[in-house]
C-alpha positions, 0 to 999 in steps of 0.5 A: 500500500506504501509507494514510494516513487524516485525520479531525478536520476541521470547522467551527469560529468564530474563535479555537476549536481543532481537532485533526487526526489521521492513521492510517496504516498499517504497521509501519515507521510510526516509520522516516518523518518526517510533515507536514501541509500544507493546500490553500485555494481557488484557492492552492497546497499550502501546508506547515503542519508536520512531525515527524522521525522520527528525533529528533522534532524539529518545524517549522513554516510562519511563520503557524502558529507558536505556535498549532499543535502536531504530534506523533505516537504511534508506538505508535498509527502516528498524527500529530497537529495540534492547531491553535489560536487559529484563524483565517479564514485557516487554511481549507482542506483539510488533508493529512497525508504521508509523507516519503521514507525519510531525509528531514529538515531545511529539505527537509521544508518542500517537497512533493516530500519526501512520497511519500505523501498522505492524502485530506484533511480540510476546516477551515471557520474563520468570521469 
């Protein structure tokens, strides 16, 4: 019943920008915390970044501070990650999810936390 929805994804040269958006659907949308993890070739789900729901307080995996930024607009049931600066590196297959109600702190840094994923969008970095 949960959807969630990525779009933004693309080909983009070293050092340029992307931001990717995830729409999900229903009302209680504000309730859920929400982070962004990504997939390259032949590596494990690796977490990128995630947003409480309950204060807005956000974190992120060490190699994308400071050049990537999530937020979400609960007026809109939308999450966002603007990522900059991009590298070859940050190819990959980006995922948005939904943590379990009452999630928060370091357990959002792990998959296990998010019940629910979107379908993923790719982000092609070239060298």
């Amino acid at each position: 019943q949960v959807q969630l929805v990525e779009s933004g994804g693309g080909l983009v040269q070293t050092g340029g920008s992307l931001r990717l958006s995830c729409a999900a659907s229903g009302r209680t949308f504000s309730v859920y915390s929400m982070g962004w993890f990504r997939q390259a070739p032949e590596k494990e789900r690796e977490f990128i970044a995630a947003v409480a729901a309950s204060d807005g307080r956000t974190a992120y995996a060490d190699s994308v501070q400071g050049r990537f930024t999530i937020s979400r607009d609960n007026a809109k049931n939308t999450v966002y990650l603007q990522m900059n600066s991009l590298k070859p590196e940050d190819t990959a297959v980006y995922y948005c999810a939904r943590a379990g109600f009452g999630a928060s702190g370091d357990r959002l840094r792990i998959g296990a936390a998010y019940a629910y994923w979107g379908q993923g969008t790719q982000v092609t970095v070239s060298s």
